[in-house]
N, C-alpha and C positions, 0 to 999 in steps of 0.2 A: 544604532545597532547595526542590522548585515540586511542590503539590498539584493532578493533575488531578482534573476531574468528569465524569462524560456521566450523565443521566436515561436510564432504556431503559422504554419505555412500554407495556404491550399490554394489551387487555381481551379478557376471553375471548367469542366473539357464540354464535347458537342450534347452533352446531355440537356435534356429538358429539363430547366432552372425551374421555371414558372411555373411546371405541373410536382414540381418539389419531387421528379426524378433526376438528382444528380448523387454522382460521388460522396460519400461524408468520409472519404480519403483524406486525411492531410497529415502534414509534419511537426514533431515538435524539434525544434533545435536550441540546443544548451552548449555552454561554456565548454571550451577547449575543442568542438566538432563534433558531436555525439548530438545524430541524427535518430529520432525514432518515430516507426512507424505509428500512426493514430486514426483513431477510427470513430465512429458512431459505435454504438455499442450493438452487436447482431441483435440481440433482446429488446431494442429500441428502434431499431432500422433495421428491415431484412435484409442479408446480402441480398447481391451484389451491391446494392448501393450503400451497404456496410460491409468493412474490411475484418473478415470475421481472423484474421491473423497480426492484425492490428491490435496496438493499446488502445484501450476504450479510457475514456474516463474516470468510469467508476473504479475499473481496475488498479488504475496508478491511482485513486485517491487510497482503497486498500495496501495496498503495496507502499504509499508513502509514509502510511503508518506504523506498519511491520518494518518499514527499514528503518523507521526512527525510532522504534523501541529495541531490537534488533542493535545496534550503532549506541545506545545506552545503556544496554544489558550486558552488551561485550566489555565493555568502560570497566562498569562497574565491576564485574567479575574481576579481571585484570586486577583492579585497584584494591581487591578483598584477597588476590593470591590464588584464583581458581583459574587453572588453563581450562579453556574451553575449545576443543578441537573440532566442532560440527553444529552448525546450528542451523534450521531446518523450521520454517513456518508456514505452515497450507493456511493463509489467512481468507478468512470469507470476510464479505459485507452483505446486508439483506437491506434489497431495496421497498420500503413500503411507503404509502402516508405518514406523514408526520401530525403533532396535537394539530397545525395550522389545514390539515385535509391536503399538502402538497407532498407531490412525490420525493423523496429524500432516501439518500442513504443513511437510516437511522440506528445498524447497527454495524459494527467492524467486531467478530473475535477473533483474537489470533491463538494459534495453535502451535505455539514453537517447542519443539524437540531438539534438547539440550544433551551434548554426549562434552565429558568433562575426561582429559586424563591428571594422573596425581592424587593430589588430596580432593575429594567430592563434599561439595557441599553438602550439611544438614538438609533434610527438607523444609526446616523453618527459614535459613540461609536460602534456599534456591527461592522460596516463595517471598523472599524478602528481596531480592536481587530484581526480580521482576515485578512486584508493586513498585521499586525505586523508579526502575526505569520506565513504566509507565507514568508516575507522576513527574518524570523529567519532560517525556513525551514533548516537545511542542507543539507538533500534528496534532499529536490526539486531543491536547490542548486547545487546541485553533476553531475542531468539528463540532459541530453539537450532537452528533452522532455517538451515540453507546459505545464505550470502548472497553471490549471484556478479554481478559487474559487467561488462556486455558493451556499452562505448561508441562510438559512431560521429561522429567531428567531420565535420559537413557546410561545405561552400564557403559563406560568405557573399553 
């Protein structure tokens, strides 16, 4: 199949290692030069020693699923004849326990707001477009985490 990379970067600077006051500053670096910023998560580590303007973790595994159902939703539409002009998802995850009592991201909902020009999908069509691409998901496939779909078709 297809081999990912990401480089994750961090040096340790004059902070106290050993009293576990240091930076949780570091890099992710991916293919073609596309450097981003990463962090501890502020809700996990208080700044300063979390980069609260930093990607956290948790956030890019949210985000990595919104953009893979997002990148499937668009497909499909295209492939049924629906332009899609604006697509829009304030994705949450809720960090709690999981059945094993360890802390986990146990739920991801995405919240995407769909503005279509042309012909507009049925509501059974939109709601069918986004189960597809949810069961395309590979991410969402990957997690064990809940993955719920809460979509809103806006007027063009």
């Amino acid at each position: 199949m297809s081999a990912y990379e990401a480089t994750i970067r961090w040096t340790r600077g004059p902070d106290a290692f050993l009293k576990q006051q240091y930076s949780r500053g570091h890099t992710w670096h991916f293919d073609e030069g596309v450097t981003v910023p990463a962090s501890a998560s502020p809700h996990v580590v208080r700044p300063p020693l979390a980069v609260a303007a930093a990607v956290d973790p948790e956030e890019a595994l949210v985000a990595a699923v919104s953009s893979c159902h997002l990148l499937f939703f668009l497909s499909d539409a295209s492939r049924a004849g629906f332009v899609v002009d604006r697509y829009e998802d304030a994705a949450t995850g809720e960090m709690t326990k999981n059945d094993a009592g360890k802390i986990a991201i146990t739920k991801v909902v995405l919240h995407p707001q769909v503005t279509f020009s042309g012909t507009m999908p049925s509501a059974e069509s939109f709601a069918d477009l986004h189960h597809h691409a949810h069961e395309q998901c590979y991410i969402a496939n990957s997690i064990r985490a809940e993955v719920l779909v809460e979509p809103v078709m806006l007027p063009g």
